[in-house]
TORKOL-4160 file (C-alpha; in steps of 0.2 Angstrom, whole numbers, padded with zeros to 4 digits, m for minus):
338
<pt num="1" X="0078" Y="m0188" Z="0035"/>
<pt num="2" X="0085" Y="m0192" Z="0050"/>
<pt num="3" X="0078" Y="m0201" Z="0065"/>
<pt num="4" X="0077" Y="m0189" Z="0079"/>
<pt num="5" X="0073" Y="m0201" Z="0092"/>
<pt num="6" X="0088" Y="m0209" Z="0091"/>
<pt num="7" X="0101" Y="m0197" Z="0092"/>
<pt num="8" X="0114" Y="m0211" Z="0089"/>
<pt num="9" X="0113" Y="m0209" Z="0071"/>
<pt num="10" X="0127" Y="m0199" Z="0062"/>
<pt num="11" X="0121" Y="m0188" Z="0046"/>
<pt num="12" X="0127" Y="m0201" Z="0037"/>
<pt num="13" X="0118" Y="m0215" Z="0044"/>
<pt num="14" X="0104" Y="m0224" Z="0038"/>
<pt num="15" X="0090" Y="m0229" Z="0047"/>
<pt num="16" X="0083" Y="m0244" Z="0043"/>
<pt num="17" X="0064" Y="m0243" Z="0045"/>
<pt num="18" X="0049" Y="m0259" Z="0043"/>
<pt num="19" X="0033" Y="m0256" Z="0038"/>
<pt num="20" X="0023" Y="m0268" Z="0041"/>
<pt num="21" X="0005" Y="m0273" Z="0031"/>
<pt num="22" X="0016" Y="m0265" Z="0016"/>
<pt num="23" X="0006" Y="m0272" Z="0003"/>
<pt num="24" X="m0009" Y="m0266" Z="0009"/>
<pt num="25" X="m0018" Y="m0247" Z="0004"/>
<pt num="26" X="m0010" Y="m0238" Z="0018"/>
<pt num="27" X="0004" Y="m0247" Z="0021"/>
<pt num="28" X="0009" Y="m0245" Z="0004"/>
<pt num="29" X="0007" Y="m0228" Z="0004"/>
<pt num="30" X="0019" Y="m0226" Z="0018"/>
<pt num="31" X="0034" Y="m0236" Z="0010"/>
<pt num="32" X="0030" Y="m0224" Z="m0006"/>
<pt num="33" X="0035" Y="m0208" Z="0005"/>
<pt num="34" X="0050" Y="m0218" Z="0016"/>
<pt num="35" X="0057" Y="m0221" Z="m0001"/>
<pt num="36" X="0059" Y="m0203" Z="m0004"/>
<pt num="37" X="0068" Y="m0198" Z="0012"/>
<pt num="38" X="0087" Y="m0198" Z="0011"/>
<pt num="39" X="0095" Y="m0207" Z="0024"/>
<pt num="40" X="0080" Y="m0220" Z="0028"/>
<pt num="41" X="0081" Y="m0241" Z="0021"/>
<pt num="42" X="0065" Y="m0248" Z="0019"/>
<pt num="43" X="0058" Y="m0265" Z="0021"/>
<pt num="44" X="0042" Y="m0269" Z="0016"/>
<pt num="45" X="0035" Y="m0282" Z="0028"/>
<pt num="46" X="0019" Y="m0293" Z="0022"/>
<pt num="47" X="0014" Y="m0313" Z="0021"/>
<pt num="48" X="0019" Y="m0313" Z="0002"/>
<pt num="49" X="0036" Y="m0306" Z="0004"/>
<pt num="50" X="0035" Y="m0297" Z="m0011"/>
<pt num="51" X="0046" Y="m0279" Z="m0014"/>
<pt num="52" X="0034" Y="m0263" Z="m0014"/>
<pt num="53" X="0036" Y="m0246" Z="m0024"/>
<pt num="54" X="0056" Y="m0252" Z="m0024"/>
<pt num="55" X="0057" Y="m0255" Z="m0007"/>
<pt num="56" X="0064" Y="m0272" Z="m0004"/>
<pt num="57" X="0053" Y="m0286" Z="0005"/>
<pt num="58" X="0054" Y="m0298" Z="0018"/>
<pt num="59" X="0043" Y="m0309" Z="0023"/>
<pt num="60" X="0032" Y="m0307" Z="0037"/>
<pt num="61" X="0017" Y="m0312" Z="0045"/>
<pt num="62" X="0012" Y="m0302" Z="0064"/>
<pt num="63" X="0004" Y="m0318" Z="0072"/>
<pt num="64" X="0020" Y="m0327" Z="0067"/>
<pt num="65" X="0035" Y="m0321" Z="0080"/>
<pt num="66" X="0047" Y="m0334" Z="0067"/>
<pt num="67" X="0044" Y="m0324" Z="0053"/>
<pt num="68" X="0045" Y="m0305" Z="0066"/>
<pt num="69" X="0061" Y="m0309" Z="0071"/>
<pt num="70" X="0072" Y="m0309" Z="0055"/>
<pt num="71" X="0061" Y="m0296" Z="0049"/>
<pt num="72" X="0067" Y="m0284" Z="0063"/>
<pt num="73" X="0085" Y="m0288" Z="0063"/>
<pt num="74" X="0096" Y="m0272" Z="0063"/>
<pt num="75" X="0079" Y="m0261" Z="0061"/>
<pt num="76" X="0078" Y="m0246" Z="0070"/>
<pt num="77" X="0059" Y="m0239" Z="0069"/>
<pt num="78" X="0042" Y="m0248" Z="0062"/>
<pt num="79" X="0028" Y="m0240" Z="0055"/>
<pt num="80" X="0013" Y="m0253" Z="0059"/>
<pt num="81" X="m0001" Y="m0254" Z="0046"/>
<pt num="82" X="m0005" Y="m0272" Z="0046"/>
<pt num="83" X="m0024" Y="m0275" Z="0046"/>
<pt num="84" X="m0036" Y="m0289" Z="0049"/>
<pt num="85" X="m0049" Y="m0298" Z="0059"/>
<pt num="86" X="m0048" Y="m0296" Z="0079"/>
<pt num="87" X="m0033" Y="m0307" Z="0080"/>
<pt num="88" X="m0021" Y="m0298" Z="0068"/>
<pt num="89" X="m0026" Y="m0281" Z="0074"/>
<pt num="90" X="m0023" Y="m0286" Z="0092"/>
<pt num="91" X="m0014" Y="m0301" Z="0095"/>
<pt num="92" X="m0004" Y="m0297" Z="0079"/>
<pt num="93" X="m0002" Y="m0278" Z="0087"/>
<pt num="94" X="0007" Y="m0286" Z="0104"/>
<pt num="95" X="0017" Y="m0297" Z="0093"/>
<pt num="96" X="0025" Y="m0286" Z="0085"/>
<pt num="97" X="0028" Y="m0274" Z="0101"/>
<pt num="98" X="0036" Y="m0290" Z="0109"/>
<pt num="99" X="0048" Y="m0295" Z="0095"/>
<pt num="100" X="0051" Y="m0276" Z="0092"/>
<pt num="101" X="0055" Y="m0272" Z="0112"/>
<pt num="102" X="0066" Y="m0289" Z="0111"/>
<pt num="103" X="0074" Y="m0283" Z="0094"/>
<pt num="104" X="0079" Y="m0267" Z="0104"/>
<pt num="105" X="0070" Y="m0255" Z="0093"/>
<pt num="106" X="0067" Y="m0237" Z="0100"/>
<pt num="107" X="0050" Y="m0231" Z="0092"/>
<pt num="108" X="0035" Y="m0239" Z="0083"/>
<pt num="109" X="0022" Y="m0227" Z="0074"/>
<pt num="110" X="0007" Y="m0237" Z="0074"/>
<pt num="111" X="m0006" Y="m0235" Z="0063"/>
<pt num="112" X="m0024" Y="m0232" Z="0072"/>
<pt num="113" X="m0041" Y="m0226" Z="0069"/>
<pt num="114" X="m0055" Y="m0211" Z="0075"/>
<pt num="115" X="m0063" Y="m0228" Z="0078"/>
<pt num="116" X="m0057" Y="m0226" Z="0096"/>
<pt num="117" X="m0068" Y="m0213" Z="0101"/>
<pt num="118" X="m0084" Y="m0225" Z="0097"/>
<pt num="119" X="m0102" Y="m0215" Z="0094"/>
<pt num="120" X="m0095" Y="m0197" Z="0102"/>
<pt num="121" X="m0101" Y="m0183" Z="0093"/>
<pt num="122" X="m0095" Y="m0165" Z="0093"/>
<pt num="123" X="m0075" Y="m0159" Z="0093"/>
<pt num="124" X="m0066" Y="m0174" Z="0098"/>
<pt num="125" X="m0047" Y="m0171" Z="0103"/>
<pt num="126" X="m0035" Y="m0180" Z="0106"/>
<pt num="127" X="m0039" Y="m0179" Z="0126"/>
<pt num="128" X="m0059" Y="m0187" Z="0122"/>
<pt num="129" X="m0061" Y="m0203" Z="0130"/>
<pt num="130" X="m0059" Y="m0217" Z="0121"/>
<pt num="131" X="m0073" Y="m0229" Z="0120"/>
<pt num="132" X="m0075" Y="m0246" Z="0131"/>
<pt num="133" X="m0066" Y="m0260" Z="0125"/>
<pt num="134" X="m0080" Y="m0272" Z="0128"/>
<pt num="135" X="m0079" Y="m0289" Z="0123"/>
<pt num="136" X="m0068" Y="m0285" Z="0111"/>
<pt num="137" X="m0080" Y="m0290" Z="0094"/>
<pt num="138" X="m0081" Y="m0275" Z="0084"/>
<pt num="139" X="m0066" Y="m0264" Z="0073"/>
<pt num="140" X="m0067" Y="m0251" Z="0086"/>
<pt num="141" X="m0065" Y="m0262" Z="0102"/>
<pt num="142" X="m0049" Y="m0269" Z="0092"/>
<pt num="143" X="m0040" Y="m0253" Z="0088"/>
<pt num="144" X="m0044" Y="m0248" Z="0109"/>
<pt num="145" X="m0037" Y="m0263" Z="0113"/>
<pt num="146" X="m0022" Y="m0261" Z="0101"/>
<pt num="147" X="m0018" Y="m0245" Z="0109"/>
<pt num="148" X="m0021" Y="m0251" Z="0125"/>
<pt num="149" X="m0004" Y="m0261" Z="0120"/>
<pt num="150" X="0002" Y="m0249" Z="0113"/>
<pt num="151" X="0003" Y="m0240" Z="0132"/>
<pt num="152" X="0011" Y="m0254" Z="0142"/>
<pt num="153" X="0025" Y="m0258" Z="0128"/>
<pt num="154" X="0043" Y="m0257" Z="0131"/>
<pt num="155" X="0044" Y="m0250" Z="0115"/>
<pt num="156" X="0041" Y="m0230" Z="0112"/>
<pt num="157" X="0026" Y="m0229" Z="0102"/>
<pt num="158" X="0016" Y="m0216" Z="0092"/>
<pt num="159" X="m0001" Y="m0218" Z="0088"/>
<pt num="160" X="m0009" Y="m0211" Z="0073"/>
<pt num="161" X="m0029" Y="m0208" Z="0072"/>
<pt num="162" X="m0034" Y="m0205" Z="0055"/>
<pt num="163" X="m0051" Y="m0201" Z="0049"/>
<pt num="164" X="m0059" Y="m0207" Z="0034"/>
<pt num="165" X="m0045" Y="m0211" Z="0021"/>
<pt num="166" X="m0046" Y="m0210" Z="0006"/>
<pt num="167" X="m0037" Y="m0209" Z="m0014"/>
<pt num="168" X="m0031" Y="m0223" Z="m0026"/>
<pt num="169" X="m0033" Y="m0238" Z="m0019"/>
<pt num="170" X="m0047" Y="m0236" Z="m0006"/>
<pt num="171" X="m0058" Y="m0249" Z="m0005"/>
<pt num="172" X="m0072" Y="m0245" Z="0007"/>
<pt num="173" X="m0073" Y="m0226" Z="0005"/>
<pt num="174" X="m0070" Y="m0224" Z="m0015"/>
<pt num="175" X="m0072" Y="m0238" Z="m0023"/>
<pt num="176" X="m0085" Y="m0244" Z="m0014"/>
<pt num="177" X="m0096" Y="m0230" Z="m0015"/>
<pt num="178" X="m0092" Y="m0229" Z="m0035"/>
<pt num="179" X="m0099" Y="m0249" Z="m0036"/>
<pt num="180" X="m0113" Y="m0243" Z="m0027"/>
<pt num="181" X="m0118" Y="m0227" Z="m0038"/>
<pt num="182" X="m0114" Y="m0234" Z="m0056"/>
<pt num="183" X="m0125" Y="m0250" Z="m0049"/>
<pt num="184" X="m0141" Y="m0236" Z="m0047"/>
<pt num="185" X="m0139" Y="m0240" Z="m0029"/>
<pt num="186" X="m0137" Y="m0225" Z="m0019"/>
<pt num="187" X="m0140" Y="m0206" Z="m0019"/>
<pt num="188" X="m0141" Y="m0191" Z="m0005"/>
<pt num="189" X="m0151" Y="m0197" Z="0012"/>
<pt num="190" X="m0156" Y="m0182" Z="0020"/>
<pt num="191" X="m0155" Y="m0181" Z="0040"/>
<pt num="192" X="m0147" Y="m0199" Z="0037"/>
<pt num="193" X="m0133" Y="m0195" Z="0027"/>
<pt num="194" X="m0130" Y="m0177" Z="0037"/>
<pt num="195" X="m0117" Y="m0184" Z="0048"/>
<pt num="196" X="m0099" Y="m0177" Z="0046"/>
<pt num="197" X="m0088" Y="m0186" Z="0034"/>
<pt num="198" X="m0069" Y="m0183" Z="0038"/>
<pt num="199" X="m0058" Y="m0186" Z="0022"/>
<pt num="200" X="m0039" Y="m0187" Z="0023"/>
<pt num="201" X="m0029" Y="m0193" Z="0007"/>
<pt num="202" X="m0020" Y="m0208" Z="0010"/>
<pt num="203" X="m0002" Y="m0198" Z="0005"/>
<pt num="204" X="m0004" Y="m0186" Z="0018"/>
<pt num="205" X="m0007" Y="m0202" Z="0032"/>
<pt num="206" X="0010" Y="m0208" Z="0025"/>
<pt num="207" X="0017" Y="m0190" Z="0027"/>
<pt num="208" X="0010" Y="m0190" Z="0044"/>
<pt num="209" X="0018" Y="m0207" Z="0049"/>
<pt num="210" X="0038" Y="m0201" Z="0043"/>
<pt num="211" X="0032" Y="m0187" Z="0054"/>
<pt num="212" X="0030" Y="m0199" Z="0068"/>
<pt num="213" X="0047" Y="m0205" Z="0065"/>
<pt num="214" X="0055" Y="m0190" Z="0066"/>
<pt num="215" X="0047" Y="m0179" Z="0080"/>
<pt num="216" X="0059" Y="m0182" Z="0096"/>
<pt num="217" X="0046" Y="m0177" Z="0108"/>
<pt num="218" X="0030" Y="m0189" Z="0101"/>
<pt num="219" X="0034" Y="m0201" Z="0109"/>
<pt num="220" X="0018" Y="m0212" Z="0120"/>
<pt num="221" X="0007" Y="m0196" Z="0110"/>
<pt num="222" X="m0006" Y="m0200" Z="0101"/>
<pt num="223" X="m0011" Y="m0189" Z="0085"/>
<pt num="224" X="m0030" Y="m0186" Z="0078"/>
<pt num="225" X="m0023" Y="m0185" Z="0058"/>
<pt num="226" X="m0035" Y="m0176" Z="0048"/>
<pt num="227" X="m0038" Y="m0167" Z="0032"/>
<pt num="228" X="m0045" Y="m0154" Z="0036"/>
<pt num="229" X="m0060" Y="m0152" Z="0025"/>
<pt num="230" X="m0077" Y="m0158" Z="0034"/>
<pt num="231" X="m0094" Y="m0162" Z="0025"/>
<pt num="232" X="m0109" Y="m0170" Z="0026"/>
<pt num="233" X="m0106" Y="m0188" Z="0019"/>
<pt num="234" X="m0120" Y="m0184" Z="0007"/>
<pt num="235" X="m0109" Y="m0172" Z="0002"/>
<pt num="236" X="m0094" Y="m0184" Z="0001"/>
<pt num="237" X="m0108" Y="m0194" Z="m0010"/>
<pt num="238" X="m0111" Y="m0180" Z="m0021"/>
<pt num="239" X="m0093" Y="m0178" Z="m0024"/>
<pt num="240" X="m0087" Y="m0194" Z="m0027"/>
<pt num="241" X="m0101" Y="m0195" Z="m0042"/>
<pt num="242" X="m0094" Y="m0180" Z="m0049"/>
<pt num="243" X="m0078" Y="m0184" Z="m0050"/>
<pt num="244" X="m0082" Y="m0202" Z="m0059"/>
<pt num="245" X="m0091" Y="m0192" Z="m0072"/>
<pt num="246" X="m0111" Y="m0199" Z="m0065"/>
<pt num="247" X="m0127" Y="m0192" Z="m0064"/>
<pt num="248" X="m0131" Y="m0179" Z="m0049"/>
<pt num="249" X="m0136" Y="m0193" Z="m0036"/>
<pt num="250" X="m0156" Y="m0194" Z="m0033"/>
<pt num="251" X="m0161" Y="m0187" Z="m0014"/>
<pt num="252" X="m0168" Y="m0204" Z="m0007"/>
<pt num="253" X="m0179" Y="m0206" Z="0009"/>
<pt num="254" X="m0170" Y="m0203" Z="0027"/>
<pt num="255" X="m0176" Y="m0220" Z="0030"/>
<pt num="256" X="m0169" Y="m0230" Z="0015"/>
<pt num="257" X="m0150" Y="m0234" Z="0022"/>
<pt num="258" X="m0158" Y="m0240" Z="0038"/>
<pt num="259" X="m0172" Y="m0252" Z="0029"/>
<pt num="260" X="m0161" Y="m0258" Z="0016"/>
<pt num="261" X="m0147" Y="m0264" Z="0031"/>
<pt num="262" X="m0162" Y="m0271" Z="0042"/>
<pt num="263" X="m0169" Y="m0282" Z="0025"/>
<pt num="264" X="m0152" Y="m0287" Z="0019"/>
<pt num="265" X="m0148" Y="m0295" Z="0033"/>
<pt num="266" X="m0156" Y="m0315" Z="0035"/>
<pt num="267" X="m0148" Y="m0312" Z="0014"/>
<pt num="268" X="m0131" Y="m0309" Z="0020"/>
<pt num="269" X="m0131" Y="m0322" Z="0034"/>
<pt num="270" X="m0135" Y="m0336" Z="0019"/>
<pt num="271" X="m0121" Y="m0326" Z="0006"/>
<pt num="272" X="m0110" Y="m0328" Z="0018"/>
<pt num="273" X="m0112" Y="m0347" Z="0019"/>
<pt num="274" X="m0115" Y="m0347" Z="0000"/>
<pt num="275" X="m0103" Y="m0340" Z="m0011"/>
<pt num="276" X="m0115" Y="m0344" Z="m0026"/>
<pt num="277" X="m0128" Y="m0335" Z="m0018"/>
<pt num="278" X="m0117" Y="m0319" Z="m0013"/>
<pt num="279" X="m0116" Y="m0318" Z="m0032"/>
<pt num="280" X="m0133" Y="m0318" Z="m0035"/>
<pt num="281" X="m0136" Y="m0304" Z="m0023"/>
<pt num="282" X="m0120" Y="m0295" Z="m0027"/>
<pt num="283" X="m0131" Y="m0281" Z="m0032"/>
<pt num="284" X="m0143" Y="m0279" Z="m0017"/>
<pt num="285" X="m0132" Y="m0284" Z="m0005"/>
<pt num="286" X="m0121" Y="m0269" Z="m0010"/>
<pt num="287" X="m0134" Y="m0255" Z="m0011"/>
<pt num="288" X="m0138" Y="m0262" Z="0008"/>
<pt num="289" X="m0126" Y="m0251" Z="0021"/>
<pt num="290" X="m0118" Y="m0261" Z="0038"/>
<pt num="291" X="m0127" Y="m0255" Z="0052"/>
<pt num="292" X="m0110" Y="m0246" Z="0058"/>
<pt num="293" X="m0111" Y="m0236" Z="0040"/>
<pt num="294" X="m0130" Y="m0230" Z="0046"/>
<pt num="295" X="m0123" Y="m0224" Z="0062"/>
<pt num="296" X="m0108" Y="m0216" Z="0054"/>
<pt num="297" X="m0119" Y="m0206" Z="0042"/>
<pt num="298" X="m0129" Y="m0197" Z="0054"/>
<pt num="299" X="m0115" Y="m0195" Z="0067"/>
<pt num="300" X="m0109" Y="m0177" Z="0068"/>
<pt num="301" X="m0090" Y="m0178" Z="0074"/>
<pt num="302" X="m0075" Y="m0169" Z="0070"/>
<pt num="303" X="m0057" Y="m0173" Z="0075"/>
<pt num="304" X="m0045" Y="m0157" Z="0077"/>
<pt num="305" X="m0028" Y="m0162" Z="0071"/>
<pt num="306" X="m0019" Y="m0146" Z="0080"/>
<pt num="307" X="m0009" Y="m0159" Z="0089"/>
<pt num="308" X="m0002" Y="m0165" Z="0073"/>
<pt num="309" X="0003" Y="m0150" Z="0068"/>
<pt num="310" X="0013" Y="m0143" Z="0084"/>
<pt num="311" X="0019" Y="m0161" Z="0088"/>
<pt num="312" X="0025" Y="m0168" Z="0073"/>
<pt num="313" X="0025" Y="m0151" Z="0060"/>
<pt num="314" X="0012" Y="m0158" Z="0049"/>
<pt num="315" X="m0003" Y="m0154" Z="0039"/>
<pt num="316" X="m0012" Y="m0159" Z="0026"/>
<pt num="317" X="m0003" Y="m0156" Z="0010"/>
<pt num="318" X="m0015" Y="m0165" Z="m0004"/>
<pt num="319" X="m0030" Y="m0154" Z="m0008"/>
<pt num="320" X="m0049" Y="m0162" Z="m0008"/>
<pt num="321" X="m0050" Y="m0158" Z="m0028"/>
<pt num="322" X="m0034" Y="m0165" Z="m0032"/>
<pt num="323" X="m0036" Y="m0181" Z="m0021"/>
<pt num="324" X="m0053" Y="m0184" Z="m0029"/>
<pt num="325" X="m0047" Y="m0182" Z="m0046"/>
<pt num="326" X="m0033" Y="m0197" Z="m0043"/>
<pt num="327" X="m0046" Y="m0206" Z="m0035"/>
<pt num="328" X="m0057" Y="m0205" Z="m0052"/>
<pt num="329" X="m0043" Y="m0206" Z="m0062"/>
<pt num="330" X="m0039" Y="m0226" Z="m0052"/>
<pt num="331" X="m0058" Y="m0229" Z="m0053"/>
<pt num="332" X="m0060" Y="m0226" Z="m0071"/>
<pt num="333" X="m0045" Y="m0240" Z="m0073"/>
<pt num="334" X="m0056" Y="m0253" Z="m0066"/>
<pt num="335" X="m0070" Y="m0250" Z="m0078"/>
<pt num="336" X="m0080" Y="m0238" Z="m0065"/>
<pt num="337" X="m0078" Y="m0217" Z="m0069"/>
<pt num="338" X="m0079" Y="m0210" Z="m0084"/>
């Protein structure tokens, strides 16, 4: 692989390239696939420091401009998948623009979400509107305000939307749902659940993001990344039970996400202040979606990734069935497939 942004680079060159959050499920992910290109030197940038899939790693914490600026020494690209609360995802986001503009690197592929484009329904390009930033207090506000950044950086910066990621390692959307269906929790939800899940396997967002680092002409682009295979999200459901080996899920009442959220709620507010009690309610306080997952499940929204693979020469490369089965085969080593 060679870095085609910078043309400085001889064949025989190696690029050094930071990933940042590489501990995490994406970011992980993303040193996995740099690993594998010739001519690219990974450092894998999180608070522990620790090495990842052989990658060597360097200590480094994006709220803490001391620990960015020996991590970007001599780096010519970054790959941005840190993740948090408000602060790492957009004070942490400018942090590392700043330390990366003043550490002279050329391009940054930073790692955003669909999340952007708020509550829009219907076939959302790349050229849709992105939602108000608002006051700034929920995940979507932070990722528009990380783009927002993003645009007035020094730095040349690629953004990456990816839908709904998934495959080994995937808290929210694999394990998440598993914990929830061997707990009897869940089932199929009608007109609630008849929104349009989006998967994309966590391999081909890392695919996409060495890409983004070797596509001369993405740069300030942004890129809707996709899998290609659209569903209802009772149908992601459905599909996920299969795959752990479960029952066919129960067809519940349209109303049961939205009750269960409303009535978990004054639970969730004392869980969260005590930890015995979380533990208690472990159970009911899983079966009970966020209000954001009841909006996500009836919201009928797909995200073209055309742009993706004209601009940076990708597409998907891991197939729904295939994805699903690694999936199962990482739940069933925590107890939770069969």
């Amino acid at each position: 692989m060679l870095i085609a942004y910078a043309g400085r680079f001889a064949e025989d060159d190696v690029a050094i390239v930071l990933v940042t959050g590489a501990a995490g499920f994406v970011g992980s992910a993303v040193v996995r696939v740099l690993q594998a290109q010739p001519g690219v030197q990974v450092r894998a940038g999180s608070r522990r420091g620790a090495g990842v899939a052989g990658a060597p790693g360097v200590r480094l914490d994006v709220l803490d401009p001391a620990t960015l600026r020996p991590a970007l020494q001599d780096v010519d690209a970054v790959v941005h998948c840190a993740v948090g609360d408000a602060r790492t995802t957009v004070a942490g986001t400018q942090g590392v623009l700043d330390a990366a503009s003043g550490a002279g690197v050329r391009r940054m592929v930073h790692l955003s979400s669909i999340a952007v484009y708020g509550a829009a329904t219907g076939r959302l390009d790349e050229a849709a509107p992105l939602m108000p930033a608002g006051r700034g207090t929920t995940y979507a506000e932070w990722k528009v305000l990380a783009e927002q950044a993003c645009a007035g950086s020094g730095v040349e910066v690629v953004r990456l939307r990816p839908t709904i990621i998934y495959g080994p390692g995937s808290t929210l959307w694999v394990e998440t749902v598993a914990r929830r269906i061997q707990g009897g929790h869940w089932g199929t939800f009608g007109p609630a659940g008849a929104g349009t899940c989006n998967p994309v396997h966590v391999d081909d967002v890392a695919r996409a993001a060495a890409a983004a680092l070797d596509a001369p002409e993405a740069g300030g682009m942004a890129f809707n990344i996709d899998g290609g295979t659209p569903m209802a999200w009772n149908d992601w459901f459905s599909q996920v039970a299969a795959a752990m080996g479960a029952s066919p899920l129960p067809a519940l009442p349209p109303g049961t996400l939205r009750r269960r959220s409303l009535a978990s709620l004054p639970f969730k507010a004392v869980a969260g202040l005590l930890p015995p009690v979380r533990r208690m309610l472990g159970g009911m306080l899983l079966a009970a979606p966020a209000a954001s997952e009841v909006a996500l499940f009836a919201r009928a929204a797909t995200y073209p990734a055309d742009r993706a693979r004209t601009g940076l020469g990708w597409s998907p490369a891991v197939p729904l069935v295939d994805g699903l089965a690694g999936s199962a085969a990482w739940l069933r080593g925590m107890g939770l497939a069969a």
